[in-house]
C-alpha positions as CSV (number, residue, x, y, z in Angstrom):
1,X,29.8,-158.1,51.6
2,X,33.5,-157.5,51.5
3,X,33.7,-158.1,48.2
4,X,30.6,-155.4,47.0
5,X,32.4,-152.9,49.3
6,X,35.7,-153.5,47.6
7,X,33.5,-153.0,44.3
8,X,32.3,-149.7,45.7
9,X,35.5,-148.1,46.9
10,X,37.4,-149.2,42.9
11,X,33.8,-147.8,41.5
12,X,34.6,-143.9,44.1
13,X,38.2,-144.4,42.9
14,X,37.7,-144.7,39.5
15,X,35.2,-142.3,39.4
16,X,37.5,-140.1,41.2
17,X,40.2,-140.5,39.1
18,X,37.7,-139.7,35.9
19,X,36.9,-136.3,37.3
20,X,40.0,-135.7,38.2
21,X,40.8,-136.0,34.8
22,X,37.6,-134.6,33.8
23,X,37.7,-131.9,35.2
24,X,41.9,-131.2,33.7
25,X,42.5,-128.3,31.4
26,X,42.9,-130.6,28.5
27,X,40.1,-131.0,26.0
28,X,38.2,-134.5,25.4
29,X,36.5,-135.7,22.2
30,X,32.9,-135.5,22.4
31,X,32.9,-139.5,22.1
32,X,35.2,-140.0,25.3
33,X,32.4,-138.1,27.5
34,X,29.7,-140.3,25.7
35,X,31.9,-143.2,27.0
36,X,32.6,-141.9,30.8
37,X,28.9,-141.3,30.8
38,X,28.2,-145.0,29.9
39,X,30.6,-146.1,32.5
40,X,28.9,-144.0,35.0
41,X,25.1,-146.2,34.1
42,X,27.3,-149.5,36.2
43,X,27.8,-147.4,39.3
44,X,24.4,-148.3,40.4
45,X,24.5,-148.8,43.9
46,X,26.8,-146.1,45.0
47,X,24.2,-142.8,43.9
48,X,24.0,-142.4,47.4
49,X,26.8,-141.8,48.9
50,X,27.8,-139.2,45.7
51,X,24.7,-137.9,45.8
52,X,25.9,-136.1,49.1
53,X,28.8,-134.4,48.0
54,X,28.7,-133.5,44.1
55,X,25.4,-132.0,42.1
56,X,25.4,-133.1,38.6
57,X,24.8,-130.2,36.6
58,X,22.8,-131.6,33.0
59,X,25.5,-130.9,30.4
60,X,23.7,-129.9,27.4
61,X,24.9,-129.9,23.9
62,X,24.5,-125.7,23.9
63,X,26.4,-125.9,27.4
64,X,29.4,-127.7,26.6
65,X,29.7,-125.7,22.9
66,X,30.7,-121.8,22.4
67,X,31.2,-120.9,19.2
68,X,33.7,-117.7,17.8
69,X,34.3,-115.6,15.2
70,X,37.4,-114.8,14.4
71,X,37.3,-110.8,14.4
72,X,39.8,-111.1,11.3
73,X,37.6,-112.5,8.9
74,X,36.6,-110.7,6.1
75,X,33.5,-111.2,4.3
76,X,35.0,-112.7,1.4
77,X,36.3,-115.6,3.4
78,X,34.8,-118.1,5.4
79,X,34.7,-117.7,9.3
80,X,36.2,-121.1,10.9
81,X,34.6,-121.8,14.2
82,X,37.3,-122.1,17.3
83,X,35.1,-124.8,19.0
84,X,36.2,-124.7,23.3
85,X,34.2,-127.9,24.8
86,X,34.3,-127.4,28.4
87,X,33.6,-130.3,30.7
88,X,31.8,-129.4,33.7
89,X,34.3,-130.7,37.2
90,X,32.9,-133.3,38.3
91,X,29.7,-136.0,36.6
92,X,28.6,-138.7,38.6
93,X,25.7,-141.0,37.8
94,X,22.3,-139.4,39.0
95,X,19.5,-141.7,40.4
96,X,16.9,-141.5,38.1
97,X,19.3,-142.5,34.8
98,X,17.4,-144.1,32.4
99,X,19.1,-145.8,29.1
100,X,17.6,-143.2,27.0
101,X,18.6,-140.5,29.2
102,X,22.0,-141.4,28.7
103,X,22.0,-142.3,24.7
104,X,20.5,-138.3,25.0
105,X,23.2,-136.8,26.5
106,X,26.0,-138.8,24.4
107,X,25.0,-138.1,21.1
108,X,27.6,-136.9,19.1
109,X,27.4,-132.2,19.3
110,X,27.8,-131.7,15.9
111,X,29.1,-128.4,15.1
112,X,26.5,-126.0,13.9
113,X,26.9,-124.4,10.6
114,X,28.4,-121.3,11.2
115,X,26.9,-118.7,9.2
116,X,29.4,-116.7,6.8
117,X,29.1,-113.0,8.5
118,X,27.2,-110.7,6.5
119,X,29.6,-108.1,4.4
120,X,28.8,-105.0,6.6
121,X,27.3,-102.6,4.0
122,X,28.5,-99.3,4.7
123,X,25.9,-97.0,4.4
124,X,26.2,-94.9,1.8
125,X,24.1,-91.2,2.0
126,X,21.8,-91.4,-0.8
127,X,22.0,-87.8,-2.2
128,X,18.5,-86.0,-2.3
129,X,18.1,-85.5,-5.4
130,X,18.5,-81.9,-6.4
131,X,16.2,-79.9,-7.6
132,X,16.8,-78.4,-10.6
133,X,14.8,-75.7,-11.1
134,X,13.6,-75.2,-15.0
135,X,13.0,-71.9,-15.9
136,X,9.1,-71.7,-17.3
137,X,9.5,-70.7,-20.8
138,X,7.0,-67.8,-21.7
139,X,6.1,-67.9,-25.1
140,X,7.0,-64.1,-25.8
141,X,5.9,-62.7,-29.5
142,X,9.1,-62.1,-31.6
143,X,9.2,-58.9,-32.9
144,X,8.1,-58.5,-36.4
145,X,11.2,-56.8,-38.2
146,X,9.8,-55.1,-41.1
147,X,12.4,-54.5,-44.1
148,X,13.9,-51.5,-44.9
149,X,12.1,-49.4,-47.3
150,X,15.4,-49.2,-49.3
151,X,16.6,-53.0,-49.0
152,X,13.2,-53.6,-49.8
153,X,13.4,-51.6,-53.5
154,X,16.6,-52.8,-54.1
155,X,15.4,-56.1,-54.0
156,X,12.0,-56.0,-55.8
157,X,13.8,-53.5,-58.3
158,X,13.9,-55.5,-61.7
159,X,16.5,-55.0,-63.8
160,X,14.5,-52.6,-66.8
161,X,13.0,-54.1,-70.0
162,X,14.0,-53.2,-73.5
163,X,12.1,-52.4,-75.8
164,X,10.9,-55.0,-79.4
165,X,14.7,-53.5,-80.1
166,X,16.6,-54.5,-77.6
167,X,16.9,-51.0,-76.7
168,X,17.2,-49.9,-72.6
169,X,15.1,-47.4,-71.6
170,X,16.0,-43.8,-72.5
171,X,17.6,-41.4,-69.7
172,X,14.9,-39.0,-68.2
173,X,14.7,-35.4,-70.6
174,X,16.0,-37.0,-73.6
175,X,14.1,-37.8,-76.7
176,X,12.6,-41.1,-76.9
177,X,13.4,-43.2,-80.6
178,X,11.0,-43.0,-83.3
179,X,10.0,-45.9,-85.5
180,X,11.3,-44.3,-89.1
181,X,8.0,-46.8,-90.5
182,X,5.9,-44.2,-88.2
183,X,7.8,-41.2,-88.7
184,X,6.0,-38.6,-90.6
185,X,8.2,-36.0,-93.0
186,X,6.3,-32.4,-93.4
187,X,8.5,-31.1,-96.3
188,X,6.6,-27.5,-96.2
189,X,8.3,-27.1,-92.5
190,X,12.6,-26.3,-92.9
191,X,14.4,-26.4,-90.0
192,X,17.9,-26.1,-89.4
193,X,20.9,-27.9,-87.7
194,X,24.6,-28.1,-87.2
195,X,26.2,-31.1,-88.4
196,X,29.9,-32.6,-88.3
197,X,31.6,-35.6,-88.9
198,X,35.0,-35.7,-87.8
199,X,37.8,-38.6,-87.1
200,X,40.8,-36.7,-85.5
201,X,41.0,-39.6,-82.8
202,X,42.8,-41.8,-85.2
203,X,45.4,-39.3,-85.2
204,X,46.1,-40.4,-81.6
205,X,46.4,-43.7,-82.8
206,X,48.5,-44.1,-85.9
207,X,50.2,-46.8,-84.8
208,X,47.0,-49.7,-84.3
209,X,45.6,-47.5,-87.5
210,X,45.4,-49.2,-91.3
211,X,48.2,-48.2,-93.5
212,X,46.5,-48.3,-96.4
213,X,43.9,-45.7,-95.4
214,X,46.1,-43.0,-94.6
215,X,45.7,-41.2,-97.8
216,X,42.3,-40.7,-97.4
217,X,42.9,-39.9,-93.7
218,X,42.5,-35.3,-93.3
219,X,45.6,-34.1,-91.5
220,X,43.4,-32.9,-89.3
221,X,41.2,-36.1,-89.0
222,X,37.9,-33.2,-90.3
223,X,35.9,-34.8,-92.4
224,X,33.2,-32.7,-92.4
225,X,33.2,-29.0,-90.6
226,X,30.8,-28.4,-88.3
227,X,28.2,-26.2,-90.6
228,X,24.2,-25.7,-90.5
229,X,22.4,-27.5,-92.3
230,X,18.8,-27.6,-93.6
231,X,16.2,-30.8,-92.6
232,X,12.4,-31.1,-92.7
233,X,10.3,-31.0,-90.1
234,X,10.2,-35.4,-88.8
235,X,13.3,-36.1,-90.5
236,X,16.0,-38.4,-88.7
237,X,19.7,-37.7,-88.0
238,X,20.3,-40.6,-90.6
239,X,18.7,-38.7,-93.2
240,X,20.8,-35.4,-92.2
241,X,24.1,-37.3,-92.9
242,X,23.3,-39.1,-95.9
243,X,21.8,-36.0,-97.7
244,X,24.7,-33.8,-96.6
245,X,27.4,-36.2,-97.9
246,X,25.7,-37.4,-101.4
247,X,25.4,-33.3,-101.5
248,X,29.4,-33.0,-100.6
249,X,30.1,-36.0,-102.8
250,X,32.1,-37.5,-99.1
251,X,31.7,-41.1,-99.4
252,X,29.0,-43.1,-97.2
253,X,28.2,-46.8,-97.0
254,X,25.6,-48.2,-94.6
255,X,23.2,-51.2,-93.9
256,X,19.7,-51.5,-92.3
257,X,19.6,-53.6,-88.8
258,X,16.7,-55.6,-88.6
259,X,17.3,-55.9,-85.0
260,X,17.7,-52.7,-84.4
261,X,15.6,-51.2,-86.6
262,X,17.8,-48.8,-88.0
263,X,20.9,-47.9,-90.9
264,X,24.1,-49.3,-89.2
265,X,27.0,-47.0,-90.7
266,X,29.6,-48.9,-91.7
267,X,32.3,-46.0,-93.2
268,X,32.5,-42.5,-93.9
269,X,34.9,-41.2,-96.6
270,X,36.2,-44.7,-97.0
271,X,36.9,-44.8,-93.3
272,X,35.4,-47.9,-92.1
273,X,34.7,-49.8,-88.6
274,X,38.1,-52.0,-87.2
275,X,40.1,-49.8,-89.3
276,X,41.8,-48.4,-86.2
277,X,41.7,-51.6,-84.2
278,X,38.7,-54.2,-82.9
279,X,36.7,-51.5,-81.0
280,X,36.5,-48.4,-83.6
281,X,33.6,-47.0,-85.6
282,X,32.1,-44.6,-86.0
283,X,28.9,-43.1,-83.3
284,X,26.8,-39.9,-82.9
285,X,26.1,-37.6,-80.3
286,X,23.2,-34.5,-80.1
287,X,23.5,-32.1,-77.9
288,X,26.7,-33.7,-76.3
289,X,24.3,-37.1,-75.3
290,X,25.2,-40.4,-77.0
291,X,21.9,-41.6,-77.7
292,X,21.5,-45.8,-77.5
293,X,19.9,-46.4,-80.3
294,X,19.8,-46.2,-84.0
295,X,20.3,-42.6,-86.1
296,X,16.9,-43.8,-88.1
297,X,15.0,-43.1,-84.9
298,X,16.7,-40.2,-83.8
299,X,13.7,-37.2,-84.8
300,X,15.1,-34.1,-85.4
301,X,14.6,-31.0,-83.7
302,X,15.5,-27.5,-84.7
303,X,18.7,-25.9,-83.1
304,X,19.9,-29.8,-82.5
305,X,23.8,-30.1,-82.9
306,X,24.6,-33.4,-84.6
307,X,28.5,-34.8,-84.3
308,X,29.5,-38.0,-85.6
309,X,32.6,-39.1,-84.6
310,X,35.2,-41.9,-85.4
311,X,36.4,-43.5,-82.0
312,X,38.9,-46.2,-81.6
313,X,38.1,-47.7,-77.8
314,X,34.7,-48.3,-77.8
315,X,33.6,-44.4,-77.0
316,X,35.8,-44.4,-74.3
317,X,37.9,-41.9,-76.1
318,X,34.9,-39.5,-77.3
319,X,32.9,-40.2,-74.1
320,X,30.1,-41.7,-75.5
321,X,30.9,-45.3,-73.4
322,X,27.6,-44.6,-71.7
323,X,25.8,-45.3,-75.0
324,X,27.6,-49.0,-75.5
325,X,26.6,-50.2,-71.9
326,X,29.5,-48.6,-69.8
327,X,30.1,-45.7,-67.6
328,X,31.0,-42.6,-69.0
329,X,34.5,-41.0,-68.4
């Protein structure tokens, strides 16, 4: 007997001391309370007396483990659990402990895995999307423009057709040409006329004139003085000069144009075309108009004044430029 009550009172001692221990400030290894709790299946006979004075609270795994989270952790890093195990004060051995009860409570509390903390998503306002308002397009009839009379005859105006003879058309009021072929001669009708043939404009120009030709030049550049002159009724202006100057013995030389279909004259009085520079030679005019076309269908009428004249700029300088294509002056 004394030696099971000596047992008893080392057993209260120890176990004592252990809670004293137990229940200190320092922490203990999981495995050191698996151990204690071990010891505590010997102390068999002495439940009773503990039994009085200390209840044994169950220490569960979720009791003796509080997990935290460091507040500092960012998302991108990984949270490291700050694991407290507190001991409860005081364990003694409980009646009823079975083997298996015990091998329970001192399995080893592993750690659960602390999940990495959600990166808090700030919430972001979703904009409503804005409604853009798109302007119904109304199918509205253009406006049919319609061209300007004038721009419009400008445009379909087509530059005027000659004639078989490369001739423009004739200026409104003046006599149209007259085939010489066609032309009909009535020698029972006389008619009269005033012709001249004159060349004063190479006075003007002595010095782009031919030297050699200034004998046979007038000193007052008139070849022929303006005179009436008889012609029958369908006779040409050609005819005119060429019967006048075979009947004043005044010398003439001419050629017939094909293309024009008319006597090109060439020189009068031995005055001849480029004779006073590239763009002289001799042209007509009736009644003051430079006709453009041939003398051989010119058709006299009676009263018509006939001038031919010797120029030395292309008509410029006897106003007949109209009749070479220009403008007159």
């Amino acid at each position: 007997m004394n030696k099971k009550k000596w047992l008893t009172a080392i057993l209260i001692i120890g176990v004592l001391a252990i809670a004293f221990f137990w229940g200190g400030n320092y922490q203990k290894s999981p495995n050191k309370v698996a151990s204690n709790s071990v010891e505590s299946q010997v102390v068999g006979s002495a439940n009773t007396t503990s039994n009085q004075n200390v209840d044994v609270e169950p220490t569960t795994s979720s009791d003796a483990k509080t997990t935290e989270i460091a507040p500092t952790a960012t998302p991108d890093e990984t949270a490291k659990p700050v694991e407290t195990v507190k001991p409860t004060e005081e364990v003694t051995p409980s009646e009823n402990v079975t083997p298996t009860d015990t091998a329970a409570e001192t399995e080893d509390v592993k750690p659960t895995e602390t999940p990495k903390p959600a990166a808090k998503a700030q919430p972001t306002a979703t904009p409503k999307a804005a409604k853009t308002s798109v302007p119904e397009t109304k199918a509205t009839a253009k406006p049919v423009t319609k061209p300007d009379s004038k721009v419009a005859t400008t445009e379909t105006k087509q530059e005027p057709k000659k004639d078989k003879f490369l001739t423009d058309p004739v200026p409104s009021g003046k006599p149209k040409p007259v085939e010489w072929q066609d032309a009909t001669v009535d020698k029972k009708k006389q008619l009269t006329a005033t012709l001249s043939v004159s060349a004063a404009t190479i006075l003007d120009n002595m010095d782009i004139f031919n030297k050699d030709k200034v004998e046979v030049l007038p000193a007052d550049g008139i070849i022929y003085k303006a005179q009436k002159v008889t012609f029958y009724e369908g006779e040409s202006v050609f005819d005119v000069l060429l019967r006048e100057m075979k009947k004043n013995k005044i010398h003439m030389e001419f050629s017939m144009t094909p293309i024009y279909n008319s006597n090109y004259i060439e020189g009068i009085n031995n005055l001849y075309e480029f004779d006073a520079g590239e763009l002289s030679g001799w042209m007509y005019k009736v009644n003051g108009w430079f006709p453009n076309y041939g003398s051989s269908r010119y058709v006299l009428k009676d009263g018509d004044v006939v001038e031919w004249v010797y120029t030395c700029d292309l008509g410029r300088d006897v106003g007949g430029y109209v009749a070479t294509g220009g403008a007159q002056k």
